[in-house]
Steps between C-alpha positions, in 0.01 A plus 500: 500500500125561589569851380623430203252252439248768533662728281470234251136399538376853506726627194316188309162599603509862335703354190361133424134670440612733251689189335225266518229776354710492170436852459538690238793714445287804356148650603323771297194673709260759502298625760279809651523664823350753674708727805382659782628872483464820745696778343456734754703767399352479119175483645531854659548667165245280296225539756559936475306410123296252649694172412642193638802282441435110611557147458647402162396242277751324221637229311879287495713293287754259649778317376662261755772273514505205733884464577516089469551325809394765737199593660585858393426732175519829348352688253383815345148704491308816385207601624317813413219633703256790499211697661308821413212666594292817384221703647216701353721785433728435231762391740683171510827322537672187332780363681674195291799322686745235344741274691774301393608222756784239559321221700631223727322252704583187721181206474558377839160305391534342093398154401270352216167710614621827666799750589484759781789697663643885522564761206655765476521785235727806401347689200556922347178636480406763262131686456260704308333810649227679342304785693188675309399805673212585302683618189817490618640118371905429682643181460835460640733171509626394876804320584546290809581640837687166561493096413189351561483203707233219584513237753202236415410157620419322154340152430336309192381155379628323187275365222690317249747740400224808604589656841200751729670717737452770701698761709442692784718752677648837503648731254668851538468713189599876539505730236644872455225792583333541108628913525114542391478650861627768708692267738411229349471207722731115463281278331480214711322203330598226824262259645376163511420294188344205359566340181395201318698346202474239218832361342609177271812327564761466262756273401 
């Protein structure tokens, strides 16, 4: 009976919150973020014309349900990122990266003032590779090696219907070699990322 009890009393305490908040069913957000990349194996070829890949920098749009009655939701986002660099020789590269991503989280934390709690993400990544060798301009399209997938620790405060997050975690992006190179190398975008991320509640 004590069991059961406790079953009962700790069910409550991750579901009553989310009741009591009122939330809303829908959130819209945007947010930047930057990642923390060492592509290695892109590096090798870039740095042979005196370049460097490294952390990307980019932008996301979120749409997220709340599913009523649960501490739990799930959503969908696309990010796009970049980076690019150049040196005194006419040489330079543009990489541009886009991710779409089904969400879910679970606010283990969520009442009138704040959420916090685990999310995870699976998203298709696609990118943009340009290479300028001094006159020579390639630009080739990459598909993904695989899914990506992010495991984060997110939180936020609620203002009226405004909500302030942030994110941090990890992400693994891998793309296929850009064929710009003899042997061309996996592009691997993974690493550690921060984001932050302003949204309105609706309905």
């Amino acid at each position: 009976m004590v069991r059961v009890m406790f079953i009962i009393c700790l069910t409550a305490a991750l579901i009553i919150p989310t009741i009591a908040v009122g939330q809303n069913l829908i959130e819209l957000r945007v947010g930047g973020f930057i990642t923390a990349t060492d592509p290695a194996g892109l590096n090798d070829k870039l740095n042979e014309l005196g370049l460097e890949s490294g952390s990307m920098s980019g932008f996301n749009v979120d749409v997220f349900v709340n599913i009523p009655l649960l501490p739990i939701g799930a959503g969908l986002r696309y990010e796009k990122s970049s980076q690019d660099q150049s040196t005194s020789s006419d040489k330079n590269f543009e990489l541009d990266v886009k991710n779409i991503s089904l969400l879910v989280d679970w606010r283990i934390f969520d009442n009138s003032l704040f959420y916090a709690g685990p999310l995870l993400t699976l998203g298709y990544p696609t990118g943009t590779f340009k290479l300028n060798n001094v006159d020579a301009l390639n630009t080739v399209d990459i598909d993904p090696d695989q899914l990506s997938i992010a495991i984060a620790i997110e939180g936020g405060i609620r203002i009226s219907s405004f909500i302030l997050g942030a994110e941090l975690g990890y992400s693994s992006v891998k793309l296929e070699p850009p064929g710009l190179f003899e042997l061309a190398p996996e592009v691997n975008m993974s690493g550690f990322f921060g984001r932050l991320q302003l949204g309105v509640g609706l309905w």
